[in-house]
N, C-alpha and C positions, 0 to 999 in steps of 0.2 A: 841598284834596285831602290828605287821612293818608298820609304817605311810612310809618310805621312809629311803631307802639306796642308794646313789652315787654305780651304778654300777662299779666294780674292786675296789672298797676299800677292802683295806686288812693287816689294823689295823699297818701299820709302818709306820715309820717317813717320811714325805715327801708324804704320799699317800693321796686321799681325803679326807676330813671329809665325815661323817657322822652320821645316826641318827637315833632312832626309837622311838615312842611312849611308855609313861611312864605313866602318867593317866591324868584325867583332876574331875574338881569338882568346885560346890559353894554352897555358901549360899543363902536363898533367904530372911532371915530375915534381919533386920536393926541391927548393933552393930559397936561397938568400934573402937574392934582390933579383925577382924576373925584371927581365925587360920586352918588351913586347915592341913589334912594328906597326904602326895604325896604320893601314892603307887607304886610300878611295876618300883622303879627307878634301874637300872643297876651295880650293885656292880663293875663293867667292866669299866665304862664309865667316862672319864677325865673329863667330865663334863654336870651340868644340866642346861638345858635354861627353862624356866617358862614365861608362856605368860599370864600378869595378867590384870584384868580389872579391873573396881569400878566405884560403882553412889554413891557420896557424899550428905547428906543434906546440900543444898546451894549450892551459888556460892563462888566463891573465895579459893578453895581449891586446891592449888595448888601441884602436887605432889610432888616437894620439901620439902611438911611437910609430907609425909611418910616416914616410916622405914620398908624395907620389906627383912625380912631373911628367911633362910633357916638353919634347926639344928643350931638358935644362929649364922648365919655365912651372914654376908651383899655380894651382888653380887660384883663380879670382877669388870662386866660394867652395867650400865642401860641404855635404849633405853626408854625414854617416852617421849607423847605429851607433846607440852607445852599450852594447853587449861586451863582457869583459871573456867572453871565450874563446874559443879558435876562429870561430866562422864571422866574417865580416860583409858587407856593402855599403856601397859610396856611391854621389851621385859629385861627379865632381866638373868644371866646368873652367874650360882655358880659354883666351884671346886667341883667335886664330891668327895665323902671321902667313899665309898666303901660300903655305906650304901643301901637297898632295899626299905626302906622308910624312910621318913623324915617329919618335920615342920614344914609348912610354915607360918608365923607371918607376921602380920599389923600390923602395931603401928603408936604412932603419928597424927594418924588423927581425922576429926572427925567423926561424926556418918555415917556410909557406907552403901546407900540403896543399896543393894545386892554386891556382887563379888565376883569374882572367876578367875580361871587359867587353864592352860592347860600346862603338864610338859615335858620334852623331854630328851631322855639319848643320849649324844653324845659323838662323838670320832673322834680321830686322829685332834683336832686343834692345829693349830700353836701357838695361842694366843687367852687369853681369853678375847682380846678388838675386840669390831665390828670394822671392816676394812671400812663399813661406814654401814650408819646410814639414816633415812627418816623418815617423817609422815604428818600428814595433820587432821586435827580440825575444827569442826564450821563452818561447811555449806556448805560443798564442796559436790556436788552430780555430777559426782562419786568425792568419796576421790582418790586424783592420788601421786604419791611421783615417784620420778625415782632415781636408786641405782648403784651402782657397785659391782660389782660379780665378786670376784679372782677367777678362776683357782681352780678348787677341791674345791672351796668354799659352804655355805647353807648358805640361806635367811631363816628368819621367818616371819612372820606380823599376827598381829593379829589384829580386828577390833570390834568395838562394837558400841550397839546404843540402846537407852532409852525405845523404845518398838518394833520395830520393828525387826523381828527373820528371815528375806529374805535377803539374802546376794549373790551378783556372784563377784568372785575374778576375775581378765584379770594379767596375766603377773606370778602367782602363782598359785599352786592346795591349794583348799582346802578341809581341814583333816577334821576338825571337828566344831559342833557349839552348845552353849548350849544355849538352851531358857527359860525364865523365864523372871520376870517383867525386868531385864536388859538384854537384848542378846549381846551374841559376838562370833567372829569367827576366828579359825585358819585357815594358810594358809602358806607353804611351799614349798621347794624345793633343791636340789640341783645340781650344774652346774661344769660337770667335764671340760669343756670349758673356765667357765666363761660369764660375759656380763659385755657391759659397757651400763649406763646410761637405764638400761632396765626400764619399765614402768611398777607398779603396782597399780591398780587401786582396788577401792571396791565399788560398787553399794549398796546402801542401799534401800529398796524398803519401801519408808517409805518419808511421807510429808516433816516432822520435820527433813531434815538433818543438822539442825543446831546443834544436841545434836547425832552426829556421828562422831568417832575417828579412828584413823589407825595410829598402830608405827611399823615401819620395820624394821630389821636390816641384816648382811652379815657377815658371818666369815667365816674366814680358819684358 
């Protein structure tokens, strides 16, 4: 299923990026280090973006003690909150290597009350670093970040939140949400324009915004 293609991308150099949906999944038991199967990835595609979540036991786990690959292979760039609680998101981003599925591994951490991800096959970027970057953690109702968008560029964000499964994105669409005792939600686009300073917000419909995340990020 196509989440989203930049209308007149046309796969050469200097033309938009773009993007389509690859799969999504998780766990809903407590362990280690899940590992996940990415399915429906793009043998085509210069590269994959993964938009991953997690509820850690406890506080203080910060996601600088995660390790999260793909086929053995660590992302180019990471996009994550910097929240010291249990609940995390990442917008992380790997060289695809021609593969249709792959492995996604956790490590490092500790015991992980549920997580999961959402995968993306993409094409024609210039660079596999975000051109910039956002998020917002711990209490923000709505969670708001404001980004800048190159020219042929795509934004990702994804959000999540400890039980609450009601999510409205402003300033993104969103593609998909998975519910279980952790929920989280994708949310996309891409801007054959560009914007600058554009405002993305995430309403959580839920008491408890204190235990709701959002990380965004921008390439071309």
């Amino acid at each position: 299923m196509l989440w989203h293609k930049a209308i007149g991308a046309g796969g050469v150099a200097g033309g938009p990026a773009s993007y389509t949906n690859a799969s999504s999944g998780f766990t809903n038991t407590n362990t280690t280090n899940p590992t996940f199967t990415v399915t429906s990835l793009d043998a085509a595609a210069d590269y994959w973006v993964v938009l991953w979540y997690s509820g850690a036991s406890g506080s203080g786990n910060l996601f600088s003690a995660f390790t999260i690959t793909l086929d053995g292979v660590s992302p180019s760039d990471v996009i994550a909150d910097s929240g010291s609680d249990a609940i995390h998101t990442a917008v992380l981003i790997f060289a695809a290597n021609g593969s249709t599925s792959g492995t996604l591994s956790v490590g490092g951490s500790s015991t992980l009350n549920r997580s999961g991800y959402f995968a993306y096959n993409v094409f024609d970027l210039e660079s596999a670093t975000a051109t910039d970057e956002a998020g917002d953690y711990n209490g923000g109702d709505p969670l708001t970040a404001s980004i800048d968008i190159e020219p042929g560029g795509i934004c990702f964000a994804i959000g999540s939140h400890v039980s609450s499964s009601s999510f409205t994105w402003t300033g993104l669409t969103e593609r998909a949400t998975l519910s279980f005792e952790h929920n989280a939600t994708a949310a996309d686009d891409a801007f054959l324009a560009g914007d600058t300073a554009r405002t993305i917000e995430l309403d959580v419909a839920a008491s408890n915004s204190e235990f709701s995340r959002m990380s965004v990020a921008a390439f071309r």
